[in-house]
C-alpha positions as CSV (number, residue, x, y, z in Angstrom):
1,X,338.3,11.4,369.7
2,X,335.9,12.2,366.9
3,X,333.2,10.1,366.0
4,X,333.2,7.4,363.1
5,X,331.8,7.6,359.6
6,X,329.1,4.8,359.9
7,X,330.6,3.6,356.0
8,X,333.8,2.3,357.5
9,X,331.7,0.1,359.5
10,X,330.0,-1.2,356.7
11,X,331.1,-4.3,355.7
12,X,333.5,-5.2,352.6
13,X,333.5,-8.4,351.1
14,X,336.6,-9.8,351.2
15,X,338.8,-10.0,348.2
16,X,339.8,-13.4,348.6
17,X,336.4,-14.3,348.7
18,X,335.2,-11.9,345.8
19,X,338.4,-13.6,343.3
20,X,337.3,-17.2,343.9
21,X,333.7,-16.4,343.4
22,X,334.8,-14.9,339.7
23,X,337.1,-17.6,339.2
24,X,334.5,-19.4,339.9
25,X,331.5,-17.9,338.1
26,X,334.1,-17.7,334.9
27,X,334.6,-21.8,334.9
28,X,331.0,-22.7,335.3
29,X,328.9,-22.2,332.1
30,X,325.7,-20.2,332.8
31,X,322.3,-21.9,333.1
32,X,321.0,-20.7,329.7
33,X,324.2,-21.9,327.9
34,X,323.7,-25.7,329.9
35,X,319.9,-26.1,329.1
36,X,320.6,-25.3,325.3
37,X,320.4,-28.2,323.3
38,X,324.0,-28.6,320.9
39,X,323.0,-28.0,316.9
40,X,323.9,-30.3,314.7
41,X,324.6,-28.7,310.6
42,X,322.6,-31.1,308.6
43,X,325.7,-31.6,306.4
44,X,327.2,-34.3,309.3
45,X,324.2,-36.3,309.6
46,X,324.6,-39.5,308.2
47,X,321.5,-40.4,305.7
48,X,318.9,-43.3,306.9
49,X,320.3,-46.7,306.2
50,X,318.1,-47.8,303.4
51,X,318.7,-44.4,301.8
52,X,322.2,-45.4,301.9
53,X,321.6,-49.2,300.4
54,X,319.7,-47.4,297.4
55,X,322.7,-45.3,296.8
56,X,325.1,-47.9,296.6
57,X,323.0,-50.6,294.8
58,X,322.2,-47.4,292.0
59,X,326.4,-47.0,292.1
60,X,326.6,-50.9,291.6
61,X,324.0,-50.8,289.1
62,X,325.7,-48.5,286.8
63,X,329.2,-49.5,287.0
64,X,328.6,-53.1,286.5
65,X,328.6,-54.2,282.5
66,X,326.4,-55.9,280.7
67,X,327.0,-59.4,280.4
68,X,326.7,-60.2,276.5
69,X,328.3,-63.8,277.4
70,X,324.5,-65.1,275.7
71,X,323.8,-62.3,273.2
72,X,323.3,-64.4,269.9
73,X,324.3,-62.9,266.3
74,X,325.2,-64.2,262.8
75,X,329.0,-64.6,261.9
76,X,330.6,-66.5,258.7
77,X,333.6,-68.8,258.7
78,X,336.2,-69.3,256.0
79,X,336.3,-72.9,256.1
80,X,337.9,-75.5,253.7
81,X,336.7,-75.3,249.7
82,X,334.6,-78.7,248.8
83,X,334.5,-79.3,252.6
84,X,331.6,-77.2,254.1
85,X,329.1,-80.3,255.1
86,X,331.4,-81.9,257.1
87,X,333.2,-78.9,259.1
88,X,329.8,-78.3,259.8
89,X,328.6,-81.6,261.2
90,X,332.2,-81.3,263.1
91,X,331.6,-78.0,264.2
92,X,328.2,-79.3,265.7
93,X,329.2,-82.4,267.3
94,X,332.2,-80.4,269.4
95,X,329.3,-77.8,270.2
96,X,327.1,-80.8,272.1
97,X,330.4,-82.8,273.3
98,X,331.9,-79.5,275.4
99,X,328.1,-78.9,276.5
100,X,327.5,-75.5,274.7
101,X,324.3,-76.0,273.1
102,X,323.3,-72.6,275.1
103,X,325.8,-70.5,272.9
104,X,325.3,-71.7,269.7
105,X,322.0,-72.0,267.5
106,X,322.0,-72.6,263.8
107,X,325.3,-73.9,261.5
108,X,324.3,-73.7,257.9
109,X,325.6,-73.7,254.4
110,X,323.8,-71.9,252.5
111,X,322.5,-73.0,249.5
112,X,319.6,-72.7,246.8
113,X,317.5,-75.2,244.8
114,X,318.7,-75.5,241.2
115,X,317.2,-78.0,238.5
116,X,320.0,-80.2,236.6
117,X,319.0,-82.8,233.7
118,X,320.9,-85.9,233.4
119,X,322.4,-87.0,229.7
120,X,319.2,-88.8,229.8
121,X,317.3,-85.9,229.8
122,X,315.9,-86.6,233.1
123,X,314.8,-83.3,235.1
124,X,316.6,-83.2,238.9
125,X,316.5,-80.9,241.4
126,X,319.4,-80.5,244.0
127,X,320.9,-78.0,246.4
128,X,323.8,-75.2,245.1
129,X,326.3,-73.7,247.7
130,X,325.2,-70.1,247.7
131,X,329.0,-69.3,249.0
132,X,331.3,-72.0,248.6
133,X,333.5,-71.8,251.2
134,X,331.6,-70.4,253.6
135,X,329.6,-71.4,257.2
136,X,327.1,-69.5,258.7
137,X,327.0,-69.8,262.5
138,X,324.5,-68.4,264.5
139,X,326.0,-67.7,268.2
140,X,327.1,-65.7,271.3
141,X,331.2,-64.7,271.3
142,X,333.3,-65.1,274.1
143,X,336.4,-66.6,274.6
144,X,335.4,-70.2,275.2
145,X,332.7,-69.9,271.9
146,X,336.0,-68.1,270.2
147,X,338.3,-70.8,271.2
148,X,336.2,-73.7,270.0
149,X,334.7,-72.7,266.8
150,X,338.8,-71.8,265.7
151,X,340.4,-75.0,267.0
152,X,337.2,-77.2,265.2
153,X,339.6,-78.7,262.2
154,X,338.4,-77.2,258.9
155,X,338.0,-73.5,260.0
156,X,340.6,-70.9,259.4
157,X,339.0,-67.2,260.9
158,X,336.0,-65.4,261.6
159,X,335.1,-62.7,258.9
160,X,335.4,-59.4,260.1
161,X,338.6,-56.8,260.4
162,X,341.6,-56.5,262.8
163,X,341.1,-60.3,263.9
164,X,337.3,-59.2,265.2
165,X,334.7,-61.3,264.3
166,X,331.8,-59.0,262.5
167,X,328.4,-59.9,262.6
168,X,326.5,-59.9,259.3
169,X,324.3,-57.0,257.7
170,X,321.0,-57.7,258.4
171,X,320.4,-57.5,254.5
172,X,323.0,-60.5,254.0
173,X,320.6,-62.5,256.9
174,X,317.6,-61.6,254.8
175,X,319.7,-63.0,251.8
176,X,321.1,-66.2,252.4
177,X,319.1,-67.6,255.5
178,X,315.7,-66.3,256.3
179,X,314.9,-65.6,252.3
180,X,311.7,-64.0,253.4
181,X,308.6,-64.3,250.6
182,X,305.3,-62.0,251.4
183,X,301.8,-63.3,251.2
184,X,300.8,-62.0,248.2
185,X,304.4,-62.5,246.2
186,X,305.2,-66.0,244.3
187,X,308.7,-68.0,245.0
188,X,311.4,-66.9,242.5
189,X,311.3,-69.4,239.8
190,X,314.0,-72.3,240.2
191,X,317.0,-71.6,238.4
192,X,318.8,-74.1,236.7
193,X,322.6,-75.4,237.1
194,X,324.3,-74.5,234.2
195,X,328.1,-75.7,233.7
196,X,329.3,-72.5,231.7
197,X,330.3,-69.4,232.0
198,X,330.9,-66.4,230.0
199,X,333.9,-67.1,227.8
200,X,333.6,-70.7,227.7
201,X,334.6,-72.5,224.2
202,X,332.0,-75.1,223.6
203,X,330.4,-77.0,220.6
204,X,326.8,-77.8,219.4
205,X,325.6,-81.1,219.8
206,X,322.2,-81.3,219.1
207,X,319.8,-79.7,216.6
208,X,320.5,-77.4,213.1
209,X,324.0,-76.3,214.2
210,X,325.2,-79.5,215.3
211,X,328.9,-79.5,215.6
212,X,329.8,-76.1,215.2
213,X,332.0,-74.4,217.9
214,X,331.6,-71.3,219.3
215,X,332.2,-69.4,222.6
216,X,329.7,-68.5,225.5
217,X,328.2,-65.3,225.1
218,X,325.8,-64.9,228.0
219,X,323.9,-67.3,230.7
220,X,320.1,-67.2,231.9
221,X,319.5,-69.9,234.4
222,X,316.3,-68.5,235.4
223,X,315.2,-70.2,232.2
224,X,318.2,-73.2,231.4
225,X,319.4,-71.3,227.8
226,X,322.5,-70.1,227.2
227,X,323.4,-68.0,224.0
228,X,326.6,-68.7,221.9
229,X,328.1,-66.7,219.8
230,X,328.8,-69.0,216.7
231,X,330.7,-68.0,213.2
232,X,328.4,-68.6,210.1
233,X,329.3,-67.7,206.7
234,X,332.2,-65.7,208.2
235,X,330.1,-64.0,210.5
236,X,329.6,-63.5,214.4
237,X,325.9,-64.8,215.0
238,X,324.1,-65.2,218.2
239,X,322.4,-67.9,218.8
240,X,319.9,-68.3,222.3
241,X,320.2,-72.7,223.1
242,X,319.2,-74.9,225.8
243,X,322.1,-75.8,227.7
244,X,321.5,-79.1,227.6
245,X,322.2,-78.8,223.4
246,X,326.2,-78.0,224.3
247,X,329.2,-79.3,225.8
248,X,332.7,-78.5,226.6
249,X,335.6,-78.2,224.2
């Protein structure tokens, strides 16, 4: 019997043994691969919550509108001829009785100071309607302001175009309402009221061409004359009067 090759007697593992210990070795994650800590991309971290409140209240911020519910400008109303006082003092009292005070300031007419002399002779002075009528309304627009100043009895529209109120030209509120004089300027002289117009027939009744007739040639009221063209010896003369010196045919 020959002697045995001392390699058989060396021991094998066996393979049951060695394909559980792969199975197992191939489940179980290494110890380098357990001790590392996950990464996170910095894309799916969610930003600090005050970062986030910022954000949104900047989002609000600019999406929201701006309320111009209290934004005050001038407008004029077409209102009733010979009636502009008392839509205004009716347009006023509505304003306090629906508690609005906060969207409306100033109602005016606007008017100028004119002197007038009675047949007497007798110098007046008294207010002219600048735009007879006409309102000026200072206020804020929105549909309750809207609402109100058209159902006030009186008032037919808002100026403006397409049925949109317009606010006035800063050069018309210079104009007719603040009439601004500088420091070193003098008021305008006070014009006077002068019942005629260019074309007017009218006769002479006072001084060197008493009753002669004639037609109105041109008015100054800066200074209360009016000149006339008047016929003498068959011709077309001019002649400068006070207005006080003619009447109407």
């Amino acid at each position: 019997m020959s002697e045995s090759d001392p390699r058989d007697e060396t021991e094998q593992p066996d393979a049951a043994e060695t394909s559980e210990a792969g199975a197992t070795d191939a489940g179980a994650p290494s110890a380098s691969a357990a001790s590392e800590p996950s990464v996170t991309s910095p894309a799916d971290e969610a930003p600090p919550a005050a970062a986030r409140s910022e954000d949104e209240a900047e989002s609000v911020d600019e999406a929201e509108p701006v309320d111009e519910g209290h934004r005050m400008d001038w407008y004029i109303l077409k209102v009733a001829f010979n009636r502009e006082d008392s839509i205004r003092d009716a347009l006023a009292k509505r304003v306090r009785l629906e508690g609005m005070e906060e969207y409306f300031g100033e109602i005016i007419v606007p008017t100028e100071d004119v002197v007038e002399f009675t047949r007497a002779g007798k110098r007046r002075v008294t207010k002219r309607k600048l735009l007879p009528g006409y309102l000026m309304v200072n206020m804020a627009i929105n549909d309750d302001t809207w609402f109100l100043v058209r159902e006030t009895s009186g008032i037919s529209d808002f100026t403006g175009s397409a049925g949109k109120p317009m606010p006035m030209d800063p050069v018309d509120i210079d104009r007719f309402i603040k009439k601004p004089v500088g420091d070193d300027e003098e008021p305008a002289p006070m014009k006077t009221s002068i019942p005629f117009k260019s074309g007017d027939r009218v006769r002479v009744k006072e001084g060197n061409f008493q009753n002669q007739e004639g037609e109105v040639d041109s008015v100054d009221e800066a200074n209360g004359r009016v000149t006339v063209i008047i016929n003498i010896f068959g011709r077309s003369v001019p002649m400068e009067l006070d207005h006080w010196q003619i009447e109407d045919l």
